[in-house]
Structures are given as C-alpha cells and as structure tokens.
LUMKOLDO-160388 format. One record per atom (N, C-alpha, C, CB): residue in one letter; y, x, z. Coordinates in steps of 0.05 Angstrom, whole numbers, padded with zeros to 5 digits, always signed. Glycine has a CB too. Example, Ala and Ser with C-alpha at 12.3 -4.5 7.8 and 13.67 -1.06 7.14 Angstrom:
<atoms>
A-00114+00264+00156;A-00090+00246+00156;A-00066+00264+00156;A-00089+00226+00181;S-00045+00257+00142;S-00021+00273+00143;S+00001+00258+00157;S-00012+00282+00114;
</atoms>
This chain:
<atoms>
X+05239+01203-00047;X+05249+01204-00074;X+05278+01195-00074;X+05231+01187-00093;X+05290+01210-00090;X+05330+01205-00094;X+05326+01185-00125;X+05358+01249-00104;X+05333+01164-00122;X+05346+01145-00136;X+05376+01142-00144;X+05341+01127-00124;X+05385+01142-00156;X+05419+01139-00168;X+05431+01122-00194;X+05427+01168-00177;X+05447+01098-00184;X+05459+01094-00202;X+05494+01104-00200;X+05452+01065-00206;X+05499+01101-00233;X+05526+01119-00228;X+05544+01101-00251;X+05522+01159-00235;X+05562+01099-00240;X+05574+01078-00265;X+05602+01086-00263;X+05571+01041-00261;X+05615+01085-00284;X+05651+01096-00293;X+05656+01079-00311;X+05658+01129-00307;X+05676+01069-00310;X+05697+01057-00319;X+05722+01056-00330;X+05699+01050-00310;X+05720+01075-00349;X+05748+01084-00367;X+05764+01066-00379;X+05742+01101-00389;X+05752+01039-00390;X+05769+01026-00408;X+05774+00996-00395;X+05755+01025-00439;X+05792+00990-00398;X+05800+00957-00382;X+05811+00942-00407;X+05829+00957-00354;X+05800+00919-00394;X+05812+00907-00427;X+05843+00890-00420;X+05784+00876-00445;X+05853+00888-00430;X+05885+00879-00431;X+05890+00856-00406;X+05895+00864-00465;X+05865+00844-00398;X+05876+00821-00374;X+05871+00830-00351;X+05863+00793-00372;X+05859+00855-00353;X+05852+00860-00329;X+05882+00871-00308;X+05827+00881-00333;X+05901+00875-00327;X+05918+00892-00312;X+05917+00916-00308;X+05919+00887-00294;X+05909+00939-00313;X+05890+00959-00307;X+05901+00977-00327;X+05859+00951-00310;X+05906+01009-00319;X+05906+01022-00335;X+05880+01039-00341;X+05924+01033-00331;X+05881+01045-00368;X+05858+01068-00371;X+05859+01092-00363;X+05852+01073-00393;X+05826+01094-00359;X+05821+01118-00339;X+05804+01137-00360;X+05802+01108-00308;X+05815+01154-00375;X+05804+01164-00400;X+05782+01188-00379;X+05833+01180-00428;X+05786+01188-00349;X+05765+01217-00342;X+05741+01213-00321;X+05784+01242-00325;X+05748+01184-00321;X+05729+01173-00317;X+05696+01176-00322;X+05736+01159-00325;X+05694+01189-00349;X+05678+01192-00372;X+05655+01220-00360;X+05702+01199-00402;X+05690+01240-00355;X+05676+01263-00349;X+05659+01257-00316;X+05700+01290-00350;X+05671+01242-00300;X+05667+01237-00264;X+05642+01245-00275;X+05671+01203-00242;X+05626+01215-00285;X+05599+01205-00286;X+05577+01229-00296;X+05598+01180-00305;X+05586+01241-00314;X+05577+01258-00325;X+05564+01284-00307;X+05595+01263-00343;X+05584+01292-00300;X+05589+01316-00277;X+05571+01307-00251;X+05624+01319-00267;X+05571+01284-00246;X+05556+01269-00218;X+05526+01264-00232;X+05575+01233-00206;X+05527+01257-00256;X+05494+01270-00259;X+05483+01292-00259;X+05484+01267-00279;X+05501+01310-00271;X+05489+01337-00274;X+05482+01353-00248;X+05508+01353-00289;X+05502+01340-00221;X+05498+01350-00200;X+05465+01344-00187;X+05521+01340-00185;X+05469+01317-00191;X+05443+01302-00181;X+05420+01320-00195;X+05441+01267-00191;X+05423+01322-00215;X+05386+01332-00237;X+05392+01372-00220;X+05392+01331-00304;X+05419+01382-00229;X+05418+01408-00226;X+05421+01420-00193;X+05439+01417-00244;X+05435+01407-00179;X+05437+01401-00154;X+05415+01401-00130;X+05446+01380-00156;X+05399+01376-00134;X+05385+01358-00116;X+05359+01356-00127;X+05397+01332-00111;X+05358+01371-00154;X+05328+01365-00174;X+05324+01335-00163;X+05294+01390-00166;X+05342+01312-00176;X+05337+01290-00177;X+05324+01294-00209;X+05362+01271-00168;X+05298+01272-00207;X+05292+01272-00237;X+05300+01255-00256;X+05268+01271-00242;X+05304+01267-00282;X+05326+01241-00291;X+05321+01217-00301;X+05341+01248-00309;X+05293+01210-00299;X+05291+01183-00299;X+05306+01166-00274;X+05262+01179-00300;X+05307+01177-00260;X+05316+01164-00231;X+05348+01161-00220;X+05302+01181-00209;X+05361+01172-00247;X+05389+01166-00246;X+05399+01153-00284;X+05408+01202-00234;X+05398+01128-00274;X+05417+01113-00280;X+05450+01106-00286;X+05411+01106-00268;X+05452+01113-00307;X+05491+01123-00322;X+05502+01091-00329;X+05491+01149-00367;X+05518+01082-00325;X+05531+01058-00339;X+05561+01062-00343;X+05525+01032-00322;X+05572+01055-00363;X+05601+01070-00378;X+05596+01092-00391;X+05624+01080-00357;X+05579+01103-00402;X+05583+01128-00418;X+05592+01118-00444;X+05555+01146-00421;X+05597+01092-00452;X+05607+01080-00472;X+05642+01077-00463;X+05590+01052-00477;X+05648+01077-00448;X+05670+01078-00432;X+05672+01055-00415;X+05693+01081-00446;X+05667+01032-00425;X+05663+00998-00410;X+05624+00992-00396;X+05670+00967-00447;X+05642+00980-00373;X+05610+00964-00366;X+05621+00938-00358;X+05587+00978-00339;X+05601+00923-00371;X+05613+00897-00366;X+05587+00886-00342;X+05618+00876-00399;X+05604+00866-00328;X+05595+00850-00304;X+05562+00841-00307;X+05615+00822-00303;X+05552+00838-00335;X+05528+00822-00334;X+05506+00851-00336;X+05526+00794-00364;X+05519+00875-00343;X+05506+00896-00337;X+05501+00911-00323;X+05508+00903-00344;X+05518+00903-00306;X+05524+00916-00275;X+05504+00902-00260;X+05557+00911-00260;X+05497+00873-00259;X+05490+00859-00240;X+05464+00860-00247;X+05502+00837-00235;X+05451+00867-00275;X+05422+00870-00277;X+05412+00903-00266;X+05415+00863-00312;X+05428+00922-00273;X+05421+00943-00268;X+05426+00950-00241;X+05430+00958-00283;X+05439+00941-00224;X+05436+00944-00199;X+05414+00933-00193;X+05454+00936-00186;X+05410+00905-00199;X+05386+00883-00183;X+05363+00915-00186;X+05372+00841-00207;X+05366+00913-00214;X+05335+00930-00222;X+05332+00956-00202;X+05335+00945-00260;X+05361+00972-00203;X+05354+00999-00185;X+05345+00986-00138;X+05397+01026-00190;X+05350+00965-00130;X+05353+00961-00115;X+05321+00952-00109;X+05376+00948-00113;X+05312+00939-00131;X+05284+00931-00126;X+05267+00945-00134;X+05277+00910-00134;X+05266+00966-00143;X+05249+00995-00143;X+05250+01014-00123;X+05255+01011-00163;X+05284+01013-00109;X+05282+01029-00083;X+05262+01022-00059;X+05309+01027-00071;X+05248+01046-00048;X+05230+01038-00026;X+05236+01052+00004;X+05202+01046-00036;X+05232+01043+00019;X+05244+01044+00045;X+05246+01073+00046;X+05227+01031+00069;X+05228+01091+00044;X+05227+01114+00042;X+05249+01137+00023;X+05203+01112+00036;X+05259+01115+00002;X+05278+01135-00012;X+05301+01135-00010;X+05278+01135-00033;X+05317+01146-00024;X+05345+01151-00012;X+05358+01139-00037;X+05354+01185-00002;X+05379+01128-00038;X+05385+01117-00062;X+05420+01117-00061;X+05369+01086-00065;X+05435+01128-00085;X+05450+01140-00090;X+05467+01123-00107;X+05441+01162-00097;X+05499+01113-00096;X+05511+01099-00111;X+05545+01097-00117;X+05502+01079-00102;X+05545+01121-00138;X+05565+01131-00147;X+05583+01109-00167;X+05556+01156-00159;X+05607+01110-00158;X+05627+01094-00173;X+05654+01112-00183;X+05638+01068-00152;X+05665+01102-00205;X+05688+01127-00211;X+05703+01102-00235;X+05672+01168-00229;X+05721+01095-00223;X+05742+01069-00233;X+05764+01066-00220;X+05731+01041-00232;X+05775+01038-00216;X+05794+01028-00207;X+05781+01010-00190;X+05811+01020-00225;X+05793+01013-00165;X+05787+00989-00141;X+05805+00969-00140;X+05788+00999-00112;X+05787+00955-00123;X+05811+00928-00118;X+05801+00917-00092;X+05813+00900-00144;X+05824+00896-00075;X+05808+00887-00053;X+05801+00861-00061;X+05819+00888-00027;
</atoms>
C-alpha cells in the first residue's frame, strides 16, 4: 500500500525572513492528483497540509507522527515537500 503525506508552504510570516511562495498551493495539489490519478493511490492515504497556505510546526509534528505510525513495513510511504529550505 502507497501512503503520502504532502505539505506546501506558501505563506511565511514576517520573522521568518522568507518570501512568499504563492505556487506553492498549486505543487501540492498537482502532487496529489498525480498520486490518486497516477499510482491509484487511494485518497484516504494521502495526506495535504498547507492547502490553507500555512502549516504550522505543531501540525506538522502530529501529522507526521500519525502517517509514520500507520506505515507498515510492507508499504511504501511518500513524502512530498514544496517550500523554502534551510540548513
């Protein structure tokens, strides 16, 4: 089974330094549609965060925990990012 979380990050808030990434919006979008139309991933099994444009840290770190402890050795699990990096 294909598992996927997919998260984009269009909006930064003013301390971050960061400009906005207004296409961000579309990445995530397009990277689902691939997955369901693509890979017949089913769409319970992909997971969107930023379609609001922001994900904040305490949402990131629950929804990962959650997709990581449902993955089973057997599946393949899929983890799309579309933001700004940093080291």
């Amino acid at each position: 089974m294909i598992k996927a979380l997919i998260v984009g990050v269009s909006e930064y808030t003013l301390g971050a330094g960061c400009k906005n990434l207004p296409l961000c919006l579309n990445d995530i979008q397009a990277m689902k549609k691939a997955l369901i139309s693509g890979l017949a991933v089913k769409e319970s099994n992909v997971l969107v965060l930023g379609e609001n444009k922001v994900v904040n840290i305490d949402d990131f770190i629950s929804t990962f925990n959650g997709v990581i402890n449902s993955v089973d050795t057997s599946d393949t699990f899929i983890f799309y990012f579309s933001g700004h990096g940093a080291e």
